[in-house]
N, C-alpha and C positions, 0 to 999 in steps of 0.2 A: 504493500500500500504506500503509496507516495503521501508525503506530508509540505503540503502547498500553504501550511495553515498557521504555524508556530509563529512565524512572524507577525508583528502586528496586532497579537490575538485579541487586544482591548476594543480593536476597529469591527474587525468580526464581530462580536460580542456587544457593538454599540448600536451597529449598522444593518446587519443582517437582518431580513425580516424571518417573522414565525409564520404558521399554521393556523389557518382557520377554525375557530372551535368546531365548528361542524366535522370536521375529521375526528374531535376528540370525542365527540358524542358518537360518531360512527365507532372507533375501537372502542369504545365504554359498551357499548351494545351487541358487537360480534365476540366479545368474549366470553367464552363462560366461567371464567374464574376471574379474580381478582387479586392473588396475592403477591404475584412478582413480574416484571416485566424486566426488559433488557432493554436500553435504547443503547444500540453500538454506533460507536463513528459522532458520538454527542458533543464534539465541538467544546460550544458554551453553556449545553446544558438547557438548553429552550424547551426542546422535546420532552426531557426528562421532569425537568420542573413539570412541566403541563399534565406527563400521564402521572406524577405523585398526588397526584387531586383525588388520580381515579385506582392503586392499586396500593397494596399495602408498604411495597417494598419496591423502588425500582433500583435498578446497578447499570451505570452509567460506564461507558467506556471509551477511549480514544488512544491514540500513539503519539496525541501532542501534550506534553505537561505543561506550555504555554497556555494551552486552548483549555485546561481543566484547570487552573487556577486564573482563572475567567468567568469558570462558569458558577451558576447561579443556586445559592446554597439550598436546601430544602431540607430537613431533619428525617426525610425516609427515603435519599438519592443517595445512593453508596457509590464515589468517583473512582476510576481506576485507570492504570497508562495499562492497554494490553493491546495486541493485535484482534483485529476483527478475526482471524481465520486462527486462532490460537486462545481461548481462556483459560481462565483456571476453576469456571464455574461447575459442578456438577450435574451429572446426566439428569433430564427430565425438570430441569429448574425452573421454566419460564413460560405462563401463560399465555405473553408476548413478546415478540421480539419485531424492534424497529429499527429502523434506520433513515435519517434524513438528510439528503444533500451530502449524499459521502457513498453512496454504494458503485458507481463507479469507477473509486477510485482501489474495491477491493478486490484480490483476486477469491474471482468468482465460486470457482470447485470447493475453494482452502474453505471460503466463508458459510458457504450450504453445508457442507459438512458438520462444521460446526453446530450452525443454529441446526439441523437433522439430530446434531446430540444431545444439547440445549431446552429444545423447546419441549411443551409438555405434550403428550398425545392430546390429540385436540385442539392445539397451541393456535393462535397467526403471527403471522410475520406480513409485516406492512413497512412498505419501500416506500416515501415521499422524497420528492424534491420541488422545484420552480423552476420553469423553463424563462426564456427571455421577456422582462416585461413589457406591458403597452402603457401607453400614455397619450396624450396628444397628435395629433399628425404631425406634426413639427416638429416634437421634441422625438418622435420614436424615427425621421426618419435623418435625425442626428445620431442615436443612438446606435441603429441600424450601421450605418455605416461607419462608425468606430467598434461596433461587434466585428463585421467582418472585416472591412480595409484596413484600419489602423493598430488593431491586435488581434486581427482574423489570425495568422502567423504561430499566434504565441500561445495560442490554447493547447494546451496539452490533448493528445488521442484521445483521452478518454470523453470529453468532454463532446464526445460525435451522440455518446448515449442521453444526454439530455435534453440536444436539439431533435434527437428520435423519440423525447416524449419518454422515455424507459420503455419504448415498446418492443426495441430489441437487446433487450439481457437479457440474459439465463433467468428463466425462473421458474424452476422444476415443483410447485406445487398447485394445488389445487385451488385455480385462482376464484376469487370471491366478489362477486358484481357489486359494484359501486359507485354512487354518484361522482360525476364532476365535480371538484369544487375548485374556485379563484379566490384569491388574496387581494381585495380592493383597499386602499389606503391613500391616505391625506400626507402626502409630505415636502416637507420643506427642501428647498435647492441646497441644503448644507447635507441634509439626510440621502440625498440621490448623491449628490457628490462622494460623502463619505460611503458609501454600498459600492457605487464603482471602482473606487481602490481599490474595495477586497478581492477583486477577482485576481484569480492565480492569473491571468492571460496579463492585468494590469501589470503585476508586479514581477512577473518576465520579462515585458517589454523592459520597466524600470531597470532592472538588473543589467539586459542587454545595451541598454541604451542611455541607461545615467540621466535619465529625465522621466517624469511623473504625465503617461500619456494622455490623464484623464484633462492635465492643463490645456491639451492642445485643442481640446471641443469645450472648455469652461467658457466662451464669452456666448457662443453658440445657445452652447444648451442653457446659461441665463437669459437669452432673450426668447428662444421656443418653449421654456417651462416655467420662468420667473421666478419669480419667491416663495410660491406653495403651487403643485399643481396634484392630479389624480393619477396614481399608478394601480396598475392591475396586473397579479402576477397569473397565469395559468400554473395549478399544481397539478405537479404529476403524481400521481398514485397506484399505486398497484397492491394485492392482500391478498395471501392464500393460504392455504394449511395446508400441512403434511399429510401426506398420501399413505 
């Protein structure tokens, strides 16, 4: 698993958006138990915070100790640095297991195997992430083309599974029908600004190039978005149980 994430991890952590409640009412109701959940690949902890509302115990996991002394405390999230495709958890532990905005970065086999040992008979495993957002027509077709021309280049491979929606990973269980759901929000040009740093593509370019590429569309994208405008992110989802 590549780690795109250590750096910076307060911006992640500030910037980044969450998950629609309506997802969290969706797993509160496809589960039938409630005592443990796994949210692997938890970053800052957003996911994990959200399902301790709804399960007795959750156990968080990542490979960045930046990005878990970032994330967001709750008195029944147990944090830990481990590999997705490696725990130390015991067979049969977990009602649920998720993952957000991080499963294409694992290898794939290491990681089903795992959650295959992991999860409970009867268990789900639900994949979320956010594909590219929309906004305005002006400001998305700024956007648009600093996605692909100006750090089109610097997206790491993996990142082909996102703009494919996650419709093409592996996902060897028994998939479970469910709504659409989008992430609509009010935010400010300091909050869009600070979201586009985070991208690993952003801070490739910066790397290669010693210069911060999000400045080169800032006067742009203040005049097509201004000082608060409406983004809408499509989420991607997919849930299914072991077979």
């Amino acid at each position: 698993m590549k780690d795109n994430f250590s750096t910076k991890s307060e911006d992640y952590a500030r910037y980044r958006p969450g998950y629609p409640e309506e997802i969290y009412e969706f797993l509160r109701k496809a589960v039938t138990s409630k005592e443990q959940a796994w949210d692997c690949g938890t970053g800052n902890g957003q996911v994990a915070a959200r399902l301790s509302n709804i399960f007795q115990k959750v156990y968080a996991t990542d490979i960045s100790v930046q990005q878990l002394m970032n994330a967001q405390n709750k008195p029944n999230v147990y944090y830990s640095k481990q590999r997705a495709e490696k725990t130390n958890f015991p067979d049969a532990s977990f009602d649920l297991i998720t993952v957000a905005q991080a499963i294409h970065w694992f290898d794939f086999d290491g990681f089903y195997k795992e959650v295959s040992r992991t999860i409970k008979p009867g268990g789900i495993i639900a994949v979320m992430g956010y594909g590219l957002f929309q906004s305005n027509e002006a400001t998305n077709k700024v956007i648009n083309h600093f996605y692909r021309e100006v750090i089109g280049s610097y997206w790491d491979k993996e990142r082909k599974y996102l703009d494919e929606e996650y419709r093409t990973i592996p996902f060897p269980f028994k998939e479970i029908e469910a709504p659409e759901f989008r992430n609509e929000m009010d935010w400010s040009l300091e909050r869009l600004v600070g979201y586009l740093k985070t991208w690993s593509a952003v801070k490739h370019y910066e790397k290669a190039n010693n210069e911060i590429p999000v400045d080169l569309i800032y006067d742009d994208l203040k005049q097509s978005f201004g000082e608060r405008g409406k983004i809408s992110f499509p989420v991607l989802f997919r849930a299914g149980k072991k077979e």
